[in-house]
C-alpha positions in Angstrom: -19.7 -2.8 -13.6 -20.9 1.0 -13.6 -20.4 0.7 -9.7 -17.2 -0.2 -9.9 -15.6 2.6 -12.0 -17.9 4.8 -10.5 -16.4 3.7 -7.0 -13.0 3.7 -8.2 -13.3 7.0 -9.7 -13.9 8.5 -6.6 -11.3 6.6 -4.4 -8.7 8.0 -7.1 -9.6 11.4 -6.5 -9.5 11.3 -3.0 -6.2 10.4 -2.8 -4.9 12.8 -5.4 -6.2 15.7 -3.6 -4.6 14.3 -0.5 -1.2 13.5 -1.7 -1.0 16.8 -2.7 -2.1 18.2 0.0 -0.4 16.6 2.8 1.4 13.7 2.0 3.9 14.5 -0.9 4.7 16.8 -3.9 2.6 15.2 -6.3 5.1 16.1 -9.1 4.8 12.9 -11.1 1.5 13.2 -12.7 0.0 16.6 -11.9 -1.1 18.6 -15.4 0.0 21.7 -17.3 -1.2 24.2 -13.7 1.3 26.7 -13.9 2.3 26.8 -17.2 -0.9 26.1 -18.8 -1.6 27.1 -22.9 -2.2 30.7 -23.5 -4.8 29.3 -26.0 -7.9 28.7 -24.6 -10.0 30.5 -22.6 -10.0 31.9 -18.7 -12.3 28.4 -17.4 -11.2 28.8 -13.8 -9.9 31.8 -11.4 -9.1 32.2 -8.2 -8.5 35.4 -6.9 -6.6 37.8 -9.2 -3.8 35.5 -9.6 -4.2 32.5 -10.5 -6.2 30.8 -13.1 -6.7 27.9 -15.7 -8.0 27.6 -19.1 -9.8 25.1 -20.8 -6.7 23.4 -22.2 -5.4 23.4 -18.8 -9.0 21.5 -18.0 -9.3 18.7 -20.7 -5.0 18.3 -20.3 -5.9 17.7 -16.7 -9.2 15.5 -17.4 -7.3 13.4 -20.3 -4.4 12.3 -17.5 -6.8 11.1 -15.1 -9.1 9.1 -17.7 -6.1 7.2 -18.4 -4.5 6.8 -15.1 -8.1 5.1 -13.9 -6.6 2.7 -16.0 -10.5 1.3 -17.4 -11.4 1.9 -20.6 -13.7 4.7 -20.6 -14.9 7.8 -23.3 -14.8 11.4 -22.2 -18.5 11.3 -22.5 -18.6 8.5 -20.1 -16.2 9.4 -17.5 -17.6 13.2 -17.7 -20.8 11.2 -16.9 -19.3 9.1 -14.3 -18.4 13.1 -12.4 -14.4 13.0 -13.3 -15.1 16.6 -15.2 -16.0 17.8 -12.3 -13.6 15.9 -9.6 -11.3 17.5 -11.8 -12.2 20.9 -11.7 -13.0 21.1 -8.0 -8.7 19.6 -7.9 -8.0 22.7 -9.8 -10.2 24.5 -7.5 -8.2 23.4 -4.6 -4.8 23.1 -6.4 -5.4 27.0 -7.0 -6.3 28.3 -3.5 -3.6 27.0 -2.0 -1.5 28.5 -4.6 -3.4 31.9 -3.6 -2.8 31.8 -0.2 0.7 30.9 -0.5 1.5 33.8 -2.9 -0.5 36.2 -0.7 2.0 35.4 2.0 5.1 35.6 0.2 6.0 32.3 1.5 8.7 30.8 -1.0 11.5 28.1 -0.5 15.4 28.2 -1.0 16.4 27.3 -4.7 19.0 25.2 -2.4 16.2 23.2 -1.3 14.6 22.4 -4.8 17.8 21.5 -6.0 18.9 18.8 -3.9 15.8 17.3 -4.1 16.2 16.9 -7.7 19.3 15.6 -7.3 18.3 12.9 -4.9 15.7 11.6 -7.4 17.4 11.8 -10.3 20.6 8.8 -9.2 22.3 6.2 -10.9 23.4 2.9 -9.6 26.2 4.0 -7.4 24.2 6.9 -6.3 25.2 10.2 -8.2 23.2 12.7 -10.2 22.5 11.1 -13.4 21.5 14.2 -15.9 20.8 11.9 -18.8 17.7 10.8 -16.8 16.8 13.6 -15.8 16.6 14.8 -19.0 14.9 12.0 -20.0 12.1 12.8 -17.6 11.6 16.1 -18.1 11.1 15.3 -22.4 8.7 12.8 -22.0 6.5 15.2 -19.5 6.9 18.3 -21.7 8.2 20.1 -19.3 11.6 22.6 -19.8 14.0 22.6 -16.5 12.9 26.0 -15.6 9.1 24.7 -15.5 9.7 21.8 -14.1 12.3 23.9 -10.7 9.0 25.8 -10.5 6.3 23.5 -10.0 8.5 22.2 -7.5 9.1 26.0 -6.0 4.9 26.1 -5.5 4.9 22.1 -4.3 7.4 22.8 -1.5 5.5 26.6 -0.8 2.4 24.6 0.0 3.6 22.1 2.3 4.9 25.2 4.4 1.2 26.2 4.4 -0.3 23.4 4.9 2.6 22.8 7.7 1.7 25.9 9.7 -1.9 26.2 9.8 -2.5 22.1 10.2 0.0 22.0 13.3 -2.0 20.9 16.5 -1.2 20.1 19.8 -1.1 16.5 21.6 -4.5 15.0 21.7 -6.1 16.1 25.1 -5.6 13.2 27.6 -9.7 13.0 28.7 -10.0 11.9 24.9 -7.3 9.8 24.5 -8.1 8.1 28.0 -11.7 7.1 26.9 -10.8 5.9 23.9 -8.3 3.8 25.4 -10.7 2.7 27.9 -12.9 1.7 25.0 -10.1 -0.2 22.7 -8.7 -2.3 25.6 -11.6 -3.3 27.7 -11.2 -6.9 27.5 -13.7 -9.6 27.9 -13.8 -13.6 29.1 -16.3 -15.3 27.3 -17.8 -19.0 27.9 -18.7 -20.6 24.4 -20.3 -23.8 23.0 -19.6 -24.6 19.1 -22.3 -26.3 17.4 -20.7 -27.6 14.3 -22.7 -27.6 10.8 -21.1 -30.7 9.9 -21.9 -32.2 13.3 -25.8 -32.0 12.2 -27.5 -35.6 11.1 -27.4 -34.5 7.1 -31.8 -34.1 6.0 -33.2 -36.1 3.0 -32.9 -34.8 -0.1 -35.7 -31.9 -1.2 -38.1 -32.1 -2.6 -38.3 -30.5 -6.2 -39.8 -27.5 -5.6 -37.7 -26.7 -2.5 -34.5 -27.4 -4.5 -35.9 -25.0 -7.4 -37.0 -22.2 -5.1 -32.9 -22.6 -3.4 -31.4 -22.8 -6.9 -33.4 -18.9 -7.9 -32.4 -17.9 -4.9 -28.6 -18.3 -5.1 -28.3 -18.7 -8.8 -25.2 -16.2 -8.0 -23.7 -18.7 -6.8 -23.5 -20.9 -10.0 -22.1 -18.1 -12.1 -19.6 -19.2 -14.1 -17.2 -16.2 -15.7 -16.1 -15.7 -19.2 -13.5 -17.9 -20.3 -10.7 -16.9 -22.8 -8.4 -19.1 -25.0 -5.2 -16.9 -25.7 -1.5 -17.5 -27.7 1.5 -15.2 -27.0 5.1 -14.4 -27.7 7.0 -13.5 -25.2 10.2 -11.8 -25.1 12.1 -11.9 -21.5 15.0 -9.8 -20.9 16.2 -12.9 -18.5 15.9 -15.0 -21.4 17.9 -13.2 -23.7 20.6 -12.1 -20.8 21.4 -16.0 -20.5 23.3 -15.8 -23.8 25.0 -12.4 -23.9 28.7 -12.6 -23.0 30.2 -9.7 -21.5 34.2 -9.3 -21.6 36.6 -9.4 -18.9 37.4 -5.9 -19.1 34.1 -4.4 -19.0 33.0 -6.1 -16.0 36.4 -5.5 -14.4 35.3 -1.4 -15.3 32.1 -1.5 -13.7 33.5 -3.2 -10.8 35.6 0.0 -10.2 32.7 2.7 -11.1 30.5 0.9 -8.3 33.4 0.5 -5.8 31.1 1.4 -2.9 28.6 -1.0 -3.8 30.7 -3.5 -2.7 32.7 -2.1 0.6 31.0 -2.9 3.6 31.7 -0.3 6.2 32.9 -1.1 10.1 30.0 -1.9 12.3 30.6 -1.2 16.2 28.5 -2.7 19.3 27.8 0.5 21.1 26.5 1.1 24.8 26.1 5.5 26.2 25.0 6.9 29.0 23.6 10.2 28.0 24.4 13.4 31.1 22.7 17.2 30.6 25.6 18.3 31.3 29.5 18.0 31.0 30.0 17.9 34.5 27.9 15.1 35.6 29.6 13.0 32.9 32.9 14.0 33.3 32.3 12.6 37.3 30.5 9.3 35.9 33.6 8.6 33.8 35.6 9.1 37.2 34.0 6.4 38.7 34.4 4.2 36.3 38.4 4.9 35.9 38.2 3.8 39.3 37.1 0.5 38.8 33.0 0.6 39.1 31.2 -1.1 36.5 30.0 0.8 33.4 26.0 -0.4 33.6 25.8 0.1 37.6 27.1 4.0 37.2 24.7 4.8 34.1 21.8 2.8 36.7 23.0 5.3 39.6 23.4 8.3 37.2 20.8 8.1 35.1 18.8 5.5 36.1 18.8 3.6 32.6 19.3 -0.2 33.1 21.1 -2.2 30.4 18.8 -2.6 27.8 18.5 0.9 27.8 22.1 1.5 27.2 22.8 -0.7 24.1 22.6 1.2 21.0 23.1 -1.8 18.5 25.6 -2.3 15.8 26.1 0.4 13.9 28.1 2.5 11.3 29.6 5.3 11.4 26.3 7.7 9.6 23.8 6.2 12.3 25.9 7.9 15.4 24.8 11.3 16.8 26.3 14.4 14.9 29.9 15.0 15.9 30.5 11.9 18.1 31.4 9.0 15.0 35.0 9.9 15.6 35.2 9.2 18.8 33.4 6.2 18.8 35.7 4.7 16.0 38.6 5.3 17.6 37.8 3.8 20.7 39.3 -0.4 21.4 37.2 -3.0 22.4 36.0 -2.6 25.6 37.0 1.2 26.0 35.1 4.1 27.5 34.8 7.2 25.3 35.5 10.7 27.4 32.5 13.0 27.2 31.6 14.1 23.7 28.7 16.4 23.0 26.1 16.1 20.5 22.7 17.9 20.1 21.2 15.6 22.9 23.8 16.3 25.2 26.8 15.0 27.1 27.9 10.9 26.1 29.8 8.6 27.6 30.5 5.9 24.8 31.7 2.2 25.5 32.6 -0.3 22.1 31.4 -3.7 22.8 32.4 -5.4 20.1 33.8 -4.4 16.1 32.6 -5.9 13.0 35.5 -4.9 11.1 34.8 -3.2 7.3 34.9 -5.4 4.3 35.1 -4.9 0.4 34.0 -8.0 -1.8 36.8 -9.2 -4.1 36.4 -8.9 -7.8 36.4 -12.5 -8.3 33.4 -12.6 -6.1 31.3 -9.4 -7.2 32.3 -10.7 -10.8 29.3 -13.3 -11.3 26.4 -11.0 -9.9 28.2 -8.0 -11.9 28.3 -9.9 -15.1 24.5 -10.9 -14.4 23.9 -7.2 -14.3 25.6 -5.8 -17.4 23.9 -8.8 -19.3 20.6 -8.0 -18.1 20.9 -4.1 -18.8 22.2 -5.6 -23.0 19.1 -7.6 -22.8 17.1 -4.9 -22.6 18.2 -2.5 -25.4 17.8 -6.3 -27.0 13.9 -6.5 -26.0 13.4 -3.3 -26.8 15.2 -3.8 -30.7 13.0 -7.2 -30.7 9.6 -6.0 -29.7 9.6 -2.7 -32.4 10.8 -5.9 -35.1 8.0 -8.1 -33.8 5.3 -5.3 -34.2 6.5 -4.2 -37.8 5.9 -8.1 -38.5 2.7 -7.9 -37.4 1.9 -4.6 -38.9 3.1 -5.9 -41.9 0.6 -8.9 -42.2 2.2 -11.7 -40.5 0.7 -14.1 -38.2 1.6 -14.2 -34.4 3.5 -17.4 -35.3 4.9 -16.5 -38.5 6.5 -13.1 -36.6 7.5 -15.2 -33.4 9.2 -17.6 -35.5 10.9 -15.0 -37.9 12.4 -13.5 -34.5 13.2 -17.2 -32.8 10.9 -16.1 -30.2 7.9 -19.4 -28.9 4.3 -19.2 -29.1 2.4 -20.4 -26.3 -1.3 -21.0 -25.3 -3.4 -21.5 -22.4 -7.2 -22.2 -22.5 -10.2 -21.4 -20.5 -8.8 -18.3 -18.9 -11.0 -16.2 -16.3 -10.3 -12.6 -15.9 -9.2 -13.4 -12.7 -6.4 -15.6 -13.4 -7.8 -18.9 -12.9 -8.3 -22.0 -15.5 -11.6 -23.5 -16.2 -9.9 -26.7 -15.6 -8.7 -25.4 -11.9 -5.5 -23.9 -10.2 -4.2 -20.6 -11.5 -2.5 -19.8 -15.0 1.0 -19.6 -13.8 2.9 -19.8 -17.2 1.1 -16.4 -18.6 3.7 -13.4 -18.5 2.0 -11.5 -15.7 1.5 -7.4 -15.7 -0.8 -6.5 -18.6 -1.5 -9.7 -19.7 -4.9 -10.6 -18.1 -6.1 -6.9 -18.9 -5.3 -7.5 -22.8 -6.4 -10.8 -22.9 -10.3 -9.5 -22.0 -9.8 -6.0 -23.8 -9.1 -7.1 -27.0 -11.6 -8.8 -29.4 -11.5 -12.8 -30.6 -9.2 -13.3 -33.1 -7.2 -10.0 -32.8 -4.0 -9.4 -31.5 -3.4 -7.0 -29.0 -0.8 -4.4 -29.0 2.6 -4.7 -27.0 1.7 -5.5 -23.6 4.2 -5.2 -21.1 4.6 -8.5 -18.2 6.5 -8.9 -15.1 10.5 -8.4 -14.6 10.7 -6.4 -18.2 9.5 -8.8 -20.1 7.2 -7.7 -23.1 4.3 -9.6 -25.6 2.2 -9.8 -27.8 -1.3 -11.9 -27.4 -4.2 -13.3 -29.7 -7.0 -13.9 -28.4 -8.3 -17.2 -30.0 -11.6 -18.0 -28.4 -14.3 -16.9 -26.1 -16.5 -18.8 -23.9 -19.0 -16.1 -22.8 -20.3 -16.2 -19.0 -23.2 -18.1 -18.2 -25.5 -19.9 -15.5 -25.9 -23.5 -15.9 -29.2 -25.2 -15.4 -30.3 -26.8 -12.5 -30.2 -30.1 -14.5 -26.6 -29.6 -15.7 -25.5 -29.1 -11.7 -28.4 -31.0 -9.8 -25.4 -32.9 -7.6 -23.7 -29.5 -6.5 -26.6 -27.8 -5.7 -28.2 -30.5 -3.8 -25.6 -30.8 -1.8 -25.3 -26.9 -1.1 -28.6 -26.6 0.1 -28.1 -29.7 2.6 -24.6 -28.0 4.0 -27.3 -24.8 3.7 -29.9 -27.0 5.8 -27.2 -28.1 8.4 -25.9 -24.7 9.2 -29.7 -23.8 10.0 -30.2 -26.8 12.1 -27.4 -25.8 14.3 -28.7 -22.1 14.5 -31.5 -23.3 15.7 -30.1 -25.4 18.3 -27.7 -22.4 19.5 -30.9 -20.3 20.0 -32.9 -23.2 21.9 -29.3 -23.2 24.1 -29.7 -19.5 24.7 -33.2 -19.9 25.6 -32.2 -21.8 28.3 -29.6 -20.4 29.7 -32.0 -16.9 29.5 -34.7 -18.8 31.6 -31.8 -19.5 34.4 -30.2 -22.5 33.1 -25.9 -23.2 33.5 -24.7 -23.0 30.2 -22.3 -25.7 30.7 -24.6 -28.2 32.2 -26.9 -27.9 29.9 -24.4 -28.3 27.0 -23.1 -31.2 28.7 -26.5 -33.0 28.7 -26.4 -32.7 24.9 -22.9 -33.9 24.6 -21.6 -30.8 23.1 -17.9 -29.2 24.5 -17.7 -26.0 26.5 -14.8 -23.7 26.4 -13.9 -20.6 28.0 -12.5 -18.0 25.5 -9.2 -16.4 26.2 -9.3 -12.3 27.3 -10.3 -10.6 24.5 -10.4 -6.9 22.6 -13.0 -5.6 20.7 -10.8 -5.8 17.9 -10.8 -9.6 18.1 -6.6 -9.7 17.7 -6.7 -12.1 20.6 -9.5 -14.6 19.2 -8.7 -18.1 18.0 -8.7 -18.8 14.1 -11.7 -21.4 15.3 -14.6 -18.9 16.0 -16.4 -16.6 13.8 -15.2 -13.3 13.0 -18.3 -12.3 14.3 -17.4 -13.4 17.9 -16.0 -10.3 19.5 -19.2 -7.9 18.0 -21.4 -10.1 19.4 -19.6 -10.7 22.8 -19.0 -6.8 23.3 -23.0 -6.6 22.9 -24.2 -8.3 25.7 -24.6 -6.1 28.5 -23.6 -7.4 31.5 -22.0 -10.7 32.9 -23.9 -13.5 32.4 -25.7 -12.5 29.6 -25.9 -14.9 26.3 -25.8 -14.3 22.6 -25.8 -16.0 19.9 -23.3 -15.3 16.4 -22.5 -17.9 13.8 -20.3 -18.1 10.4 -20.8 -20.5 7.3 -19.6 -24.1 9.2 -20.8 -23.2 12.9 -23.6 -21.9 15.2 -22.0 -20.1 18.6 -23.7 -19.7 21.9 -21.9 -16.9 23.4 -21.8 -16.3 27.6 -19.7 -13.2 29.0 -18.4 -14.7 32.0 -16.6 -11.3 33.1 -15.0 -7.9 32.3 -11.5 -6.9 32.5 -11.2 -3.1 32.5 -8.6 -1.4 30.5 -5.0 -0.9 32.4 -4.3 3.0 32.0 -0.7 2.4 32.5 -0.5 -0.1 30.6 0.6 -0.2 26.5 2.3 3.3 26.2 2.9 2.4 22.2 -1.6 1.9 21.6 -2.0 5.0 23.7 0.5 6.8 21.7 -1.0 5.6 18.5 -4.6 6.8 19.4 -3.1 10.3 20.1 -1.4 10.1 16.8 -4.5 8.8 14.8 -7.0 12.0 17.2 -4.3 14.5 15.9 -4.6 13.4 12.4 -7.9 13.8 12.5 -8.0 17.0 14.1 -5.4 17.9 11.2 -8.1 16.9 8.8 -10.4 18.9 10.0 -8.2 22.1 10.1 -7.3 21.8 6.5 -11.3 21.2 5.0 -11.7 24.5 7.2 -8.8 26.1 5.9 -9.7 25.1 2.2 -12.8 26.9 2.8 -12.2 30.2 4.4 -9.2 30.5 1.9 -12.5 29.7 -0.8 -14.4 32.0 0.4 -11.9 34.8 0.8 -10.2 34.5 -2.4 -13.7 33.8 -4.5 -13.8 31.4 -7.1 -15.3 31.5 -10.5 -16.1 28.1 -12.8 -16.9 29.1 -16.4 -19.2 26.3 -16.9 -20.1 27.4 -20.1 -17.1 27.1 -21.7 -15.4 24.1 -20.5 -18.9 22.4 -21.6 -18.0 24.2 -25.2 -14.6 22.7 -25.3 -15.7 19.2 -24.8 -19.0 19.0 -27.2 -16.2 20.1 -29.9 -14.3 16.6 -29.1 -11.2 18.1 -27.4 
């Protein structure tokens, strides 16, 4: 268990530091940074600038304990290394903010604000304030705090921009690793099935003993949980809400564009340089030549190249919608310019624009008003059902007092699955299975929240703990384990008499053959295995890509099958062809090489700025329980 947080702990970190350093603003959960308490003292500086104080610290290490979302104390996760994770995020968080501010780099407020307002929508897509507002209360924050945390968010990613830009991946590099991904090889293979084994006599006693203490694992069964619930579902409650004519009839009008479906157009270009060239193209097809044989001569783009799809008016190049809408069926645009140059349009066919009647938006917009009533409704029912329960009745008594049903399930794993067997589909989903193991037998947890909206509240009725039945109790089961065991071995060891064989000169197929065992030749494959049939191990393409030369054998297996492996040739990779995997290795070299720019950026900038921990106090601040 240890191993587990302690590995999730780390993967957490990781990723914070690189979301906000190269993937987005990381404005949804960062700490108080730039506007940290003036109580508390200096605990981190960088440079003469910037710092943080020991508030800032524990605010910042009390956010991540409880986004790693396992119950831990500060004394254990300090333990665990989040204390300092944290710090050396501040650390980083800091010089960045250094260098920026050292530059003067800085971003238009224009910038910052339509960003906000593109986060910050309603349903038909306009700045909703109330939300806004709404945001920026429940993370403390005042507008003018929040616009400048965004200010340093955005004057970072310029940094980070600049100094991470490389070029294309040099060809030499991309070429060999291309070489390497796409080599392909044919393989000769004979399956030797487990199940195709004579099944052994049972063992003997002690055999069985020694094979049940060696896989006792295996026999593990998990704790088991018997819980009871109320549930209150928003889609539940929606069912019997009626919402008036008018009202529906008024929201159908607010969302107007939610329902218009704009013109769609088949459109084909030929794209010129220049003005000229497709002012002379359109001359020839005035004349009578065919619209696809003058973009072939012109350009040299066959037909597939020329379609640009249905589309509306927003997906066109800048200033050329216009023209393409006004065009008929069938009709050539004159040249219109856009920031790729010269176009010659042609409308194959028009989807014309549609808006959806009231009488049919009416059903799905009175399902939606319903639903958005349900919830201030689970939201008035869940406060009443806790105040029941705080006030001493039982989960059944409150459930019945609010019309709401109890239900139960029994011999539930943490996983999700029944004692009994299959999967606990009835339980309410999203917190559930975490509350149902963190809270003790015969307690009720707190308001847990489930899937689509819906909220709970569980008991926890019994607990079967975990435990490893004795051999006596499951004699049959491992019996038979150690025979399907036994089997797989038995084919091993024929495979590797097979190799053998074929090592000491033998035909592979011949002498499969004499043994009544199948030979098949393996389709061309990568050492990524994409191209190997469902039927062979996993294992198959490591093993394949080992053997040196043609002709040589190996031998791999999985839990139902022994292989004897033969390369029978190698296909070299094609440099011209796949353009789309050679341009993905460039992009995956350069983000690499990115990588490696910012870890050496991070630690000139460390160096050149200085940076000074105050240990002492931070350790201070957290022996006094902050």
């Amino acid at each position: 268990m240890l191993q587990i947080i302690r590995s999730k702990v780390t993967s957490i970190f990781v990723k914070i530091l690189f979301v906000l350093l190269i993937v987005s603003f990381a404005i949804w959960g960062i700490g108080d940074v730039f506007f940290g308490s003036p109580a508390g003292k200096v605990a981190v500086k960088i440079g003469d600038e910037v710092q943080y104080t020991t508030q800032d610290v524990a605010t910042k290490f009390e956010t991540e304990r409880r986004r790693l979302g396992v119950p831990l104390t500060a004394e254990q996760a300090i333990q665990l290394g989040m204390l300092d994770q944290v710090i050396q995020g501040m650390v980083t968080e800091g010089i960045m903010i250094a260098a920026t501010r050292s530059l003067d780099l800085s971003v238009s407020t224009d910038r910052v604000v339509e960003f906000v307002r593109s986060r910050f929508v309603d349903r038909s897509g306009n700045f909703d304030r109330a939300r806004y507002q709404t945001f920026l209360a429940n993370n403390g924050w005042s507008e003018a705090e929040f616009v400048q945390r965004l200010h340093e968010d955005f004057t970072r990613r310029q940094l980070i921009d600049a100094l991470a830009a490389v070029g294309p991946a040099p060809k030499p590099v991309v070429d060999r690793v291309f070489a390497y991904r796409e080599e392909q090889r044919v393989a000769q293979v004979v399956a030797i099935p487990a199940a195709a084994v004579p099944e052994p006599e049972d063992p003997a006693a002690d055999r069985l003993q020694s094979f049940y203490d060696a896989n006792t694992s295996r026999y593990e069964k998990p704790e088991y949980r018997s819980v009871s619930w109320a549930q209150i579902d928003p889609a539940a409650l929606a069912k019997d809400i009626d919402v008036p004519e008018d009202e529906i009839r008024s929201a159908y009008d607010e969302r107007a564009g939610q329902f218009a479906t704009p013109e769609r157009r088949d459109v084909q270009q030929i794209l010129f340089e220049t003005e000229d060239a497709a002012k002379a193209a359109l001359t020839r097809i005035d004349g009578g030549e065919d619209f696809v044989a003058v973009a072939k001569d012109t350009t040299g783009v066959d037909e597939a190249g020329l379609d640009l799809g249905r589309l509306t008016r927003d997906a066109l190049p800048d200033g050329t919608a216009d023209t393409v809408f006004a065009l008929q069926q069938d009709a050539v645009s004159e040249p219109v310019q856009s920031p790729f140059g010269w176009h010659l349009f042609r409308v194959l066919a028009i989807q014309p624009g549609r808006t959806t009647p009231y009488e049919e938006a009416k059903g799905k917009l009175r399902d939606e008003l319903a639903h958005d009533r349900a919830l201030d409704r689970v939201y008035e029912t869940a406060n009443r059902l806790e105040d029941a329960l705080a006030g001493g009745a039982t989960l059944e008594e409150a459930a019945k007092s609010l019309g709401l049903t109890v239900r139960s399930i029994e011999g539930l794993a943490r996983s999700g699955d029944l004692k009994a067997g299959g999967r606990a589909e009835t339980q309410p989903g999203g917190q559930f299975l975490e509350l149902a193991f963190d809270t003790p037998q015969g307690q009720q947890s707190g308001l847990g929240e489930g899937d689509s909206g819906a909220f709970f509240v569980l008991r926890v009725d019994a607990v079967e703990a975990p435990r490893t039945p004795p051999l006596d109790e499951i004699r049959d089961q491992v019996v038979a384990d150690w025979k399907t065991d036994r089997r797989l071995e038995l084919a091993e060891q024929q495979a590797d008499a097979l190799a053998e064989k074929v090592k000491a000169g033998g035909d592979l197929k011949e002498l499969a053959a004499a043994e009544q065992m199948p030979t098949a030749e393996v389709p061309a494959m990568t050492r990524s295995g994409r191209d190997v049939p469902e039927s062979y191990p996993a294992t198959l393409p490591a093993t394949l890509f080992a053997i040196k030369e043609p002709g040589g054998v190996a031998v791999t297996s999985d839990d139902t099958q022994a292989v004897v492996v033969r390369l029978q040739r190698i296909i070299p990779a094609d440099p011209s062809a796949k353009p789309e995997i050679r341009d993905s290795i460039a992009s995956q070299i350069g983000q690499g090489v990115e990588s490696d720019v910012i870890e050496l950026l991070l630690a000139d900038l460390r160096e050149r700025f200085g940076v000074e921990v105050d240990q002492a106090s931070v350790a201070r601040l957290f022996e006094s329980g902050q």
